[in-house]
Every structure is written in structure tokens, then in C-alpha cells.
N, C-alpha and C positions, 0 to 999 in steps of 0.2 A: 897577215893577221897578227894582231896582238892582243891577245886575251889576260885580262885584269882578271886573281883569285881572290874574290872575299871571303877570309870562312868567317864562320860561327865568335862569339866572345864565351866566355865560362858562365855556366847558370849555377848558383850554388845554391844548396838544399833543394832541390830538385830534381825530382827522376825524370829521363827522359827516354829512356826504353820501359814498353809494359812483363810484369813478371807475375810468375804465378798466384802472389799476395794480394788479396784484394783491399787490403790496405794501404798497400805500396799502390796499386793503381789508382784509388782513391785522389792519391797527390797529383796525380799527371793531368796534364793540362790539352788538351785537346784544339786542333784547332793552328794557327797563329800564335803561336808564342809571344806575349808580353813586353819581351825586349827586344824581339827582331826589329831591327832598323831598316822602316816601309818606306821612306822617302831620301833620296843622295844622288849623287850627282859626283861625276869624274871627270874634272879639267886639266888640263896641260898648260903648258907654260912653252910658248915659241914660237917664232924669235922675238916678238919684245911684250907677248901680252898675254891676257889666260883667256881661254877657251874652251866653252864645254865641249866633251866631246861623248859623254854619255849621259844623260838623266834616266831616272829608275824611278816609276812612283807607286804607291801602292804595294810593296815588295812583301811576298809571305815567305819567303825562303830564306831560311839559316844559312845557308852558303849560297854562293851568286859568284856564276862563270859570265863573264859577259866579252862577248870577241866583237871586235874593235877593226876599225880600217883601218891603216899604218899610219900613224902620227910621227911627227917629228918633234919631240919636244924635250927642254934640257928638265922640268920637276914638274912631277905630278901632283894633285891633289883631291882629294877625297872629301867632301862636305854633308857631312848626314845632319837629318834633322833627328831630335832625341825620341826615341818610341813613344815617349810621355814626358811629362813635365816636371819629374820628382828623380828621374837618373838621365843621364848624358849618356850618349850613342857609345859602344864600345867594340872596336874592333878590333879581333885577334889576329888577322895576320890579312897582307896583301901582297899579291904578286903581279909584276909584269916581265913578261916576254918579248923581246925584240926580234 
């Protein structure tokens, strides 16, 4: 197994835990978040070409564990499509396990 970690990118001016304010709640967004990036796709590179090796469509989740059958490849990549058309897809961190 080899499991790819996508987390989360930074939401700014935005609460994302509910608190006792119901003003502060007011802000929070219910639901699918805005920027979560719903459509991507995870290819490799090896030995001479790229190939997918996971597509993801539809995605509601801020972080995305996705375990993987054992590839052999020398560079990965990651290709989102933008949650909308006014900001580009942003991701805060990826990991892979060998």
C-alpha cells in the first residue's frame, strides 16, 4: 500500500469550529466548503510515461487519505481542477509512503 495525504489549504476570515456566539456562528458555512477541491486526479511517472493512477470526482472532504496499489514511479503529480472559476485549487501539504 501506498497511501497519498492531502490535507486542508488555509481558509482565512473564516470560522471553521461552531462557539457559543451566535454571531460567530452566523459566519460558518455549512455544508461543502467553497474552496474544497471536488475534482483531481493522481498520476506517476514510470518508466517512460504518466499515468493515472487515482481519479477523485465529486470530493466533499477537506483532507483525502486515498490508499493506493504499489506503483513504481520516479515523480508524482497531482492535477486539481479550481473549486471555481475566481481562485486556483490550493494545496497545503501531500504525502506519499513507500
Amino acid at each position: 500500500m501506498c497511501p497519498l495525504r492531502k490535507a486542508t489549504h488555509e481558509i482565512p476570515n473564516r470560522p471553521l469550529a461552531l462557539s457559543g456566539s451566535l454571531s460567530f456562528n452566523r459566519k460558518f458555512i455549512w455544508g461543502v466548503q467553497p474552496e474544497t477541491v471536488r475534482n483531481f486526479r493522481l498520476e506517476a511517472f514510470g518508466p517512460d510515461e504518466w499515468r493515472v493512477v487515482k481519479e477523485v470526482k465529486n470530493n466533499s472532504q477537506r483532507k483525502v487519505v486515498l490508499k493506493l496499489d504499489p506503483v513504481a514511479a520516479s515523480l508524482i503529480r497531482l492535477t486539481c481542477e479550481p473549486p471555481d472559476k475566481t481562485q486556483g485549487a490550493r494545496i497545503y501539504e501531500i504525502r506519499v509512503y513507500a
